[in-house]
matplotlib code that plots the C-alpha trace (Angstrom):
import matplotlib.pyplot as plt

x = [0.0, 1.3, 2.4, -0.5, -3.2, -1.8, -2.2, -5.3, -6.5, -4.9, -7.1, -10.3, -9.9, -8.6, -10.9, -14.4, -14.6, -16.1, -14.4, -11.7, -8.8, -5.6, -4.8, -3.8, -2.1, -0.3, 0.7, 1.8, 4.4, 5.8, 6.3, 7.8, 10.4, 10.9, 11.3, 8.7, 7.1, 7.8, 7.2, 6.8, 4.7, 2.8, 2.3, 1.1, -1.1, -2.8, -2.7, -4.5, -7.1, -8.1, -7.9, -10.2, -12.4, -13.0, -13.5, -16.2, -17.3, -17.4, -18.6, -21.5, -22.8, -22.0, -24.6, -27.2, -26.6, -30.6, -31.4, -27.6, -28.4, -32.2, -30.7, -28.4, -30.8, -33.0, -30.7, -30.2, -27.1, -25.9, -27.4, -25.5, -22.3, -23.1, -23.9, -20.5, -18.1, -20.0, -19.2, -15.9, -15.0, -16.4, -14.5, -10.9, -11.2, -8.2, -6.7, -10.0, -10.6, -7.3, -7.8, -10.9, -9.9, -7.9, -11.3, -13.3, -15.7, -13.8, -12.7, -16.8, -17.8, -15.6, -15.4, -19.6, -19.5, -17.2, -19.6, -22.4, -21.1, -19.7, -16.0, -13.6, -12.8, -9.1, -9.1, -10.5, -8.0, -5.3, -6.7, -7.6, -4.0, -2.2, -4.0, -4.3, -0.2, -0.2, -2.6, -0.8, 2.6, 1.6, 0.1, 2.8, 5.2, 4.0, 3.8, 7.5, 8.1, 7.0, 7.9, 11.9, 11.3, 9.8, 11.6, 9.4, 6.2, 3.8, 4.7, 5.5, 1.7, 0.9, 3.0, 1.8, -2.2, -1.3, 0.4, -2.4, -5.0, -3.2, -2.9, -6.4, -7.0, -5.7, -7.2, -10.7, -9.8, -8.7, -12.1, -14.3, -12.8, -13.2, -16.8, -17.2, -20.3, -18.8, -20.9, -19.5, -15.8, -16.9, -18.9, -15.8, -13.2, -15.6, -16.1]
y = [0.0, 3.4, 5.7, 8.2, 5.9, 4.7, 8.1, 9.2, 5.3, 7.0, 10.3, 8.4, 5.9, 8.6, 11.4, 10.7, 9.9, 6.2, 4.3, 1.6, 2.7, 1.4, -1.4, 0.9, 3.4, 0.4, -0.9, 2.5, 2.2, -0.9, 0.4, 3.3, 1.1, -1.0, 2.7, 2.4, 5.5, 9.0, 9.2, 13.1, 13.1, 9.7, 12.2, 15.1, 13.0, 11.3, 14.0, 16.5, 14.1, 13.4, 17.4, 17.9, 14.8, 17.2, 20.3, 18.4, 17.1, 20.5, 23.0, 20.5, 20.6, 24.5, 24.4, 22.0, 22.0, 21.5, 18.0, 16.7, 17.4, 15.9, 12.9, 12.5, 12.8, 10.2, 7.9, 8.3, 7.0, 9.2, 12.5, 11.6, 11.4, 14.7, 16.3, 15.0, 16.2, 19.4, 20.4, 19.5, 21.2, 24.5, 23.3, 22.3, 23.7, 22.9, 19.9, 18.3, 18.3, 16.6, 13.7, 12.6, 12.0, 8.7, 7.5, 4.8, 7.6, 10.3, 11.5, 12.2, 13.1, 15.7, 17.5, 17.5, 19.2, 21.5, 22.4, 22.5, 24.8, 27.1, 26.7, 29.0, 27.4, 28.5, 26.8, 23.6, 23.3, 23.8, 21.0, 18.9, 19.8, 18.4, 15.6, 14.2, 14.6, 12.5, 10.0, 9.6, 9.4, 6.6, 4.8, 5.0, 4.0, 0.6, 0.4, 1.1, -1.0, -4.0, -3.5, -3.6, -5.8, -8.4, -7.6, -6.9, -4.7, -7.6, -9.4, -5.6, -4.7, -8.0, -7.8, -3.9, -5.0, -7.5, -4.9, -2.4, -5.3, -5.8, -2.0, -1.9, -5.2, -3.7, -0.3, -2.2, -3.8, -0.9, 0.7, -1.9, -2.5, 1.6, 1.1, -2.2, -1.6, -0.5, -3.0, -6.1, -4.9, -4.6, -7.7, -9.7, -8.1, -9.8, -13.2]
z = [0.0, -0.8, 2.0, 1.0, 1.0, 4.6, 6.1, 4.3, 6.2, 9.5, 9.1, 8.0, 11.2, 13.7, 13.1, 14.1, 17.6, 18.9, 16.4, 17.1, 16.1, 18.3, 16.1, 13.1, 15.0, 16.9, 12.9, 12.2, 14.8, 13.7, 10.2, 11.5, 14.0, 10.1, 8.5, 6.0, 7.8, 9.1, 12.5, 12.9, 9.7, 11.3, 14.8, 12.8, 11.3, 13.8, 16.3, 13.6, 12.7, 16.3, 16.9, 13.8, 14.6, 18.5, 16.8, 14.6, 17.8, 19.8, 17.3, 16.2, 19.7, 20.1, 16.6, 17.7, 21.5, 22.0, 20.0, 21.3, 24.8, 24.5, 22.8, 25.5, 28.2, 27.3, 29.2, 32.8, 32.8, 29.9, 31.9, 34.5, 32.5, 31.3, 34.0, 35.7, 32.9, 32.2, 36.3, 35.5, 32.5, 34.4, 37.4, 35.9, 32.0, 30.4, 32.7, 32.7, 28.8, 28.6, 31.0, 30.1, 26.6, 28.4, 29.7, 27.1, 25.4, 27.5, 23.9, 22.5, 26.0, 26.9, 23.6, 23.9, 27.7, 26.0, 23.6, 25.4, 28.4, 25.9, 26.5, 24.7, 21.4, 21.5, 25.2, 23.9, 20.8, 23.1, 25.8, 22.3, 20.3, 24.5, 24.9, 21.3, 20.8, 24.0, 22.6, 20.0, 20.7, 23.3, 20.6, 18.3, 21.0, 21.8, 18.1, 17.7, 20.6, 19.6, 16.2, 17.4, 19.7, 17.3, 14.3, 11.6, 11.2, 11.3, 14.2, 15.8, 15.4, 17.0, 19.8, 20.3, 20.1, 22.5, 25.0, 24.4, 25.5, 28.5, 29.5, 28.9, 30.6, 33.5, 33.8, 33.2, 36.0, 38.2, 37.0, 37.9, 41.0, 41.8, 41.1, 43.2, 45.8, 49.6, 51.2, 49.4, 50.1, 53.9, 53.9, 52.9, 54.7, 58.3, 55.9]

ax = plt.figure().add_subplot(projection="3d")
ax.plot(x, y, z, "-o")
ax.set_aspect("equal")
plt.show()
């Protein structure tokens, strides 16, 4: 495959929010530990998508605000999420835009609070432009990794899907264990 088609294939997977993307990123990396990519040009790219794939995000909400935030509060549970970023993003602005992107959905969820309470746009392309670079050279890292450490771009991408699964493994854990009920914790602890 041509380089060109490879990044237009980055943009198209890395811009619109919600969709999986890791394992091409991850590949990315591998070919960039082989040389076959750049990897500034492989950051720019990935990092810009995923900034212009928020500001899609953002200024759609900032448009149609009204219909977004009914459709979001059909749900309880989706209100709820709402409501918590929204605080937060009035709270913590710029630090707060940024760390939720690392949360699953934290990417759509915070750029829609954004929109919705009407923060700066220069203030969210600067939380956006942080924590997409960061994203993104994470990615690319365990891409690169395991692309020198296995030898070769193919078995690179495997071995940096598998690493990424058991980061993600592991946080997932770390989550669910947060949100474990108090009751059952104190209820075994007497077992």
């Amino acid at each position: 495959m041509p380089d060109v088609l490879l990044y237009g294939l980055l943009v198209l997977c890395v811009m619109p929010p919600l969709v999986p993307n890791s394992w091409l990123l991850i590949t990315a990396g591998a070919m960039v530990a082989d040389g076959r990519l750049s990897p500034a040009l492989v950051l720019l790219v990935v990092a810009g998508a995923a900034c212009a794939g928020d500001l899609m995000v953002y200024r759609c909400t900032r448009r149609f605000g009204g219909p977004v935030l009914r459709w979001l509060r059909r749900s309880r549970r989706r209100a709820a999420l709402l409501d918590w970023a929204a605080l937060r993003v009035r709270r913590h602005g710029i630090p707060f835009v940024i760390g939720i992107r690392f949360l699953p959905t934290g990417r759509f969820v915070g750029a829609v609070a954004a929109g919705l309470v009407e923060f700066r746009l220069s203030r969210f392309l600067c939380a956006s432009g942080i924590a997409e670079t960061v994203w993104a050279s994470y990615s690319l890292a365990v891409g690169v990794l395991g692309g020198i450490a296995a030898g070769g771009p193919f078995f690179g991408a495997l071995a940096g899907v598998a690493l990424s699964c058991a980061v993600a493994t592991l946080a997932g854990g770390v989550q669910w264990f947060a949100r474990w009920p108090e009751g059952v914790t104190s209820r075994a602890g007497t077992s």
